[in-house]
C-alpha positions, 0 to 999 in steps of 0.5 A: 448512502454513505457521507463524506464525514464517514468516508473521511479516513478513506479518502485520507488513505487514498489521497496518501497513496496518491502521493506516494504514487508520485514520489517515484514519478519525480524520481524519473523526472531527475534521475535515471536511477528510478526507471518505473513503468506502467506494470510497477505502478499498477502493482505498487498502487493495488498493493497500497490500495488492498491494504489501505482498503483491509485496514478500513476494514479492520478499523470499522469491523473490530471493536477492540482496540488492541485487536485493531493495532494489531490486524492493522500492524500485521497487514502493514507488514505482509505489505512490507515484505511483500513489496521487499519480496517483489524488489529484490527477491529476499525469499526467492519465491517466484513473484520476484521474478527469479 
């Protein structure tokens, strides 16, 4: 059985999504500019979850360090254009809804 100790980064990930989750939550709470609903935070929380998970497993798979920084940074931008492409359409592909 997995321990805590080895879970440690997991669970660092998972709480650090969490918060993130939240910031738009407040966001609501004083302004009416940010108007997430149930569907936004389902898929800003899988993306940050598919992520933070492939990166885990990144870590605990490859052995070079340089191999790490590197699958670990490209991960961090397919996230980064995607969430982009879903915000605004950048690329006009269809999961941004034009």
């Amino acid at each position: 059985m997995l321990t805590f100790s080895r879970n440690r980064r997991l669970v660092i990930f998972l709480v650090i999504i969490a918060a993130l989750l939240c910031l738009p939550l407040i966001g609501m709470v004083f302004t009416s500019e940010v108007n997430w609903n149930v569907a936004d935070f389902a898929v800003a929380g899988a993306l940050l979850t598919g992520t933070a998970l492939g990166i885990e497993f990144i870590l605990r798979v490859v052995k070079k360090p340089t191999h790490r920084i590197l699958l670990a940074m490209t991960a961090l931008l397919v996230l980064i254009v995607l969430w982009i492409e879903i915000a605004v359409g950048l690329f006009g592909s269809p999961i941004a809804g034009s």
